[in-house]
N, C-alpha and C positions, 0 to 999 in steps of 0.2 A: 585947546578944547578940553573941560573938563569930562573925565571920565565918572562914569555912575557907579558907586560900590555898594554891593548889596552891605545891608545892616547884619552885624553880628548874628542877630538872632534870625536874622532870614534863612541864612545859609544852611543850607541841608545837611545834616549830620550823619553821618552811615556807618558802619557795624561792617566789617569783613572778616568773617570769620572762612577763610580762606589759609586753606598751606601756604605758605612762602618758601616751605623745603623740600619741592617736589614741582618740574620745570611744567605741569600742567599750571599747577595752584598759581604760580606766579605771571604764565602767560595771560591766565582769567585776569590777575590784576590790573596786567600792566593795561587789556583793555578797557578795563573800570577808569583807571587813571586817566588814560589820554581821552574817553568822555567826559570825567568831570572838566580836563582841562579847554576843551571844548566848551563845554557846556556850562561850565562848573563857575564860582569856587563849591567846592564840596569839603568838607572836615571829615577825616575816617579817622575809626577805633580800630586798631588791626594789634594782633595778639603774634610777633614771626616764629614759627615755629612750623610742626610738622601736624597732622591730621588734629591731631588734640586740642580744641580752641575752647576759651571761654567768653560771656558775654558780660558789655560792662554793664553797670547800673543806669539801665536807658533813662530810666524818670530821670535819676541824677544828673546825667549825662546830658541829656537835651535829645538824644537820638530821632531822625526821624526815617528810618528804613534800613532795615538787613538784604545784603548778601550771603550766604553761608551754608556750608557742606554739614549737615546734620548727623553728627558721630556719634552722641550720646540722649538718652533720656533725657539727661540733667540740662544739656541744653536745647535739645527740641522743648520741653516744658518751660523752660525761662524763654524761648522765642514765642512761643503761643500767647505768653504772659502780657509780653508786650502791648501787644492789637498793632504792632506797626507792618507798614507796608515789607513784604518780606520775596526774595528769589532767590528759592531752595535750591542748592545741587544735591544730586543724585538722590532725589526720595527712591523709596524701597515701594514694592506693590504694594506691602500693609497699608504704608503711608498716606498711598495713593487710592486704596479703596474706597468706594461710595460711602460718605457718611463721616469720614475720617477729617479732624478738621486740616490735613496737611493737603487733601482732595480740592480744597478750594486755594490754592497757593499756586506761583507763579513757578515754573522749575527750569533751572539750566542744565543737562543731559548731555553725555556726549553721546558721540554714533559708534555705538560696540558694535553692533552686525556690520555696519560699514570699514570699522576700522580691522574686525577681524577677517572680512573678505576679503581685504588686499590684504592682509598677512599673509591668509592662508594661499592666495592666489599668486604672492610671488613667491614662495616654497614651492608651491606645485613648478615654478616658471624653470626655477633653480632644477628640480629635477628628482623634489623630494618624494616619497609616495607613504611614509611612515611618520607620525603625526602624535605631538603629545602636547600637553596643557598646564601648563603651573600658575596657578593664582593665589589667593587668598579665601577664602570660605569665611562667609560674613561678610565679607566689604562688598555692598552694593555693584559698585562699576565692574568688577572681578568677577562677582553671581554672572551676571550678566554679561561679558565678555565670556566664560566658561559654557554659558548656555549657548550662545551663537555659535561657538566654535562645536561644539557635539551638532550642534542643527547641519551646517556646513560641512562637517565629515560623512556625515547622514548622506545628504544630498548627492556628494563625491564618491558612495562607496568605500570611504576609509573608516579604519580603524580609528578613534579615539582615544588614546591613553592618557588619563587626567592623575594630576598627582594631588595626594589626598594631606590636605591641609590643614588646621583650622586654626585661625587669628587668637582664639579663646583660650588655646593650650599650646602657646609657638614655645618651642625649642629653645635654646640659646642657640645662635648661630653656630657655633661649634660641633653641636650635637645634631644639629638638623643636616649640615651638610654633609655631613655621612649619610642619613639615609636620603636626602635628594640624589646622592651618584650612586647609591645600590639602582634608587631607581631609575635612575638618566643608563642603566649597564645593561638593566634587565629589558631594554628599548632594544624592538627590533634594528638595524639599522642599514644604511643610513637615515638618522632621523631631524624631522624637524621640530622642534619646539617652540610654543608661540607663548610667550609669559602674557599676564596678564598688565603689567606694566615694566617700566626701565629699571628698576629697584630691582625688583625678581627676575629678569633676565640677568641683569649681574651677577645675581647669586645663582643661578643657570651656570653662566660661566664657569666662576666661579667650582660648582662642585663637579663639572666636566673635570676643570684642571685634578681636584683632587681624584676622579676615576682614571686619571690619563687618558681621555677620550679626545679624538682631533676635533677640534672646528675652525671650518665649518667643515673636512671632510667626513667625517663620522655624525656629528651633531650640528644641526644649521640652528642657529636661536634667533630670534627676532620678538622686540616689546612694543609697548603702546606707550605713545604723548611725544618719542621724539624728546626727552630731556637731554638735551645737547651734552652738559657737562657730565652728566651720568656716564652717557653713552661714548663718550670718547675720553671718561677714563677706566673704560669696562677694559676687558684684557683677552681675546680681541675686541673694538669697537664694536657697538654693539648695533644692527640695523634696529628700524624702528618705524613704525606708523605716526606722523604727524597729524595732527588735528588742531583744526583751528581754532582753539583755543582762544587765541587772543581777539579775535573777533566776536566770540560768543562773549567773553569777559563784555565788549565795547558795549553787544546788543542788552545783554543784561543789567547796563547801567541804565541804558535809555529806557528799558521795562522800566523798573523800580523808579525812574522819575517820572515819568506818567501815571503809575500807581501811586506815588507822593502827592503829585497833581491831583491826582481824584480820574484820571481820563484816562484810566482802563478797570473796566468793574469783573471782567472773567479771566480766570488763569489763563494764562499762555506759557506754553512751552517751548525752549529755547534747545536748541539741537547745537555741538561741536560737531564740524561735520569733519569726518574721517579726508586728508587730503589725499595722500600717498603715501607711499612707504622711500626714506633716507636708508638708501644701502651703504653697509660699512661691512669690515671684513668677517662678520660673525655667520652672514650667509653669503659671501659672494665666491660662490662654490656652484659648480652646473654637476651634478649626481648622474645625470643619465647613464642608462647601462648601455645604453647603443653609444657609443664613441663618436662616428662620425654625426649623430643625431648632435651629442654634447658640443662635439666641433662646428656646427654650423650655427648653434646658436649662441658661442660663444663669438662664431665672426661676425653673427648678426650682431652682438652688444658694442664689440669694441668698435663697431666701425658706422653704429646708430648717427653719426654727426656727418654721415657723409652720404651722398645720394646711391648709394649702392641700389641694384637691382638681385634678381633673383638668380639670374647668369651669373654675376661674382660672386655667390654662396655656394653657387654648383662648381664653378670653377677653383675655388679655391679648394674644393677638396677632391676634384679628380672624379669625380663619380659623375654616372648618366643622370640627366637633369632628371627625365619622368622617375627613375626608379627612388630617386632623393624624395623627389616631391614625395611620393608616396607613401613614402617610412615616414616623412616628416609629418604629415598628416595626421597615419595613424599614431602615433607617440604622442605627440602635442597638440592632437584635437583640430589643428590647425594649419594654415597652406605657410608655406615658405615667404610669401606675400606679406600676410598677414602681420603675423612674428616681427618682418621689418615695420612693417606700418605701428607696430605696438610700441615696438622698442625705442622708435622717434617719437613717438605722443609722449609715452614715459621722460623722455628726456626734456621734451619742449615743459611739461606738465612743471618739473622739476626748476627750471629756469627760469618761472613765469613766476613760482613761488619765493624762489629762494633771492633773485635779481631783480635790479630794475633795466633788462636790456631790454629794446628797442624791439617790436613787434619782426620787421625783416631780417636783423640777427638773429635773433630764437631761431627764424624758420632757417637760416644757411647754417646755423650750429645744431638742425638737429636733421640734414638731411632732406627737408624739403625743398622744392625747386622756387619759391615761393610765398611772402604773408598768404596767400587767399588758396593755395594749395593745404597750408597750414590750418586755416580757417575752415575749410571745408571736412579735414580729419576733424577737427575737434567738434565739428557740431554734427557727427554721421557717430562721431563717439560718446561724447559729453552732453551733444545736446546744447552747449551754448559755443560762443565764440570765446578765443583766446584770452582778448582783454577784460570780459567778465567775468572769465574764471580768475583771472588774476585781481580783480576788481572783489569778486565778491569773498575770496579767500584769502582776504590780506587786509590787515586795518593800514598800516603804515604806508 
């Protein structure tokens, strides 16, 4: 049976002006790729490098549609120039104000309130209660993770401590890390810090070691995107906020070929949804000042894969079940119940993303008696079932 090959000149040409040195930019990709290959053949212009991109010469070129992170003037005005179909990441307000021609443009966005609520949500879990911030000033996503995170200490009753940056007049790393550890020293402690991505959580680390400050006993850090190779050879490994990146790359290709099409005429906005947070040794630290509080919920973690009840948390630590409950309560907001129910969803959450094991495994590896027990936690939490969450936070 012969096969049908599109004509050279049919084939859709596209512009990715996307990182290749930074494990978000590349997740975007790889879901670009596996839609062209899908979908495709597609012909890309890609520039590998780190935020810095240039664009080629479309007319020359044959171009017919951009993907691309919009870092400079020079190349927001040479993409306007074009007239081609285009899916902006991370426009800025300006950008995006009425009247502005970047207002009428399709945008890919991740979820910074999202992805900073589970930062900040497993620091509070850990046991932290002092809270600080290191981004970039001027980088769009970082503005914006920086602002969630002051929003969410607001809300919490904490303190804020944001470290004072800007992209416009950076240091040589040599000199700046002297004063990131004056100011990681001058931190109440124990603290936790939530960088704004895995780049600057390493250099977190990083100027911890040069203050001699323990993590995570003294300083708990945690970043954003989940850069695998960053993060595990940070010094210690570094936790991290996953976001699904590579699925929004997918949906983002299937935009821009509809808008090739002509069959979509209004901007749509495309969201990275925030998935969970990958613990490694940089927060896996429990702070609490009540001891036996820190000891129950650390028997609640180590033993999340097993159907434990609320009697083997009591028992393991010798103390009367009501007076436990109670402390437990007031400290973590929450029932002793709970805490296990949390710490199995976490885990199932985790396995769903990261595996492809079999719906009744998940549930015996994480402590449930049951799929439909399992089922029933995840849609009284999440709101959907298991395998849609694994369905819809997974290209692969």
């Amino acid at each position: 049976m012969a096969v049908s090959l599109l004509p050279m000149s049919k084939i859709p040409k596209v512009a990715l002006l996307v990182e290749t040195a930074r494990g978000y930019g590349r997740d975007v990709l790889h879901g670009i790729v596996r839609y062209a290959r899908l979908h495709g053949p597609w012909a890309f212009y890609i520039t590998p490098g780190d935020f810095v991109q240039s664009l080629p010469e479309m007319e020359e070129w044959g171009g017919t549609g951009i993907i691309a992170r919009i870092e400079t003037r020079q190349v927001a005005k040479a993409i306007l120039a074009t007239r081609l179909p285009v899916v902006a990441m991370d426009l800025s307000e300006t950008q995006l104000a009425p009247g502005s021609p970047w207002s009428r443009m399709s945008q890919l966005t991740s979820d910074s309130e999202g992805a900073v609520r589970l930062a900040v949500e497993h620091l509070l879990n850990q046991g932290v209660h002092n809270f600080g911030f290191v981004g970039i000033s001027g980088k769009v996503w970082s503005d914006r993770r920086q602002h969630a995170f002051a929003q969410q200490m607001a809300e919490a009753g904490c303190e804020a401590h944001a470290y004072r940056y800007s992209c416009r007049s950076r240091l040589p790393w040599s000199r700046e890390q002297t004063v990131m550890s004056r100011w990681l020293e001058g931190l109440p402690k124990p603290a936790g810090i939530l960088a704004c991505n895995d780049d600057r959580g390493r250099e977190v680390l990083a100027a911890c070691r040069q203050a001699r400050l323990r993590v995570p006993e003294e300083v708990a850090v945690i970043g954003i995107d989940n850069d695998e190779l960053l993060c595990d050879l940070s010094d210690p490994p570094l936790s991290s906020v996953t976001l699904g990146a590579e699925r929004a790359g997918f949906e983002a290709a299937a935009l821009l070929d509809d808008l090739m099409a002509g069959c979509v005429k209004k901007p749509r906005r495309l969201v990275a949804a925030a998935l969970g947070v990958v613990t490694r040794r940089s927060t896996d630290v429990l702070l609490h000042e009540d001891q036996e509080i820190a000891a129950a919920l650390r028997f609640i973690r180590d033993n999340a894969g097993r159907p434990i009840r609320v009697y083997d948390v009591v028992a393991n630590l010798g103390d009367a079940r009501r007076t436990l409950e109670i402390r437990f309560r007031q400290a973590m907001g929450r029932s002793i119940y709970a805490e296990i129910q949390r710490s199995r969803l976490e885990r199932a959450r985790q396995l769903l993303l990261e595996t492809d094991i079999a719906l009744p495994k998940v549930a015996m590896a994480c402590g449930f008696g049951s799929p439909s027990h399992l089922a029933a936690v995840f849609g009284r939490s999440l709101g959907v079932t298991p395998m849609k969450y694994r369905a819809n936070n997974r290209v692969r």
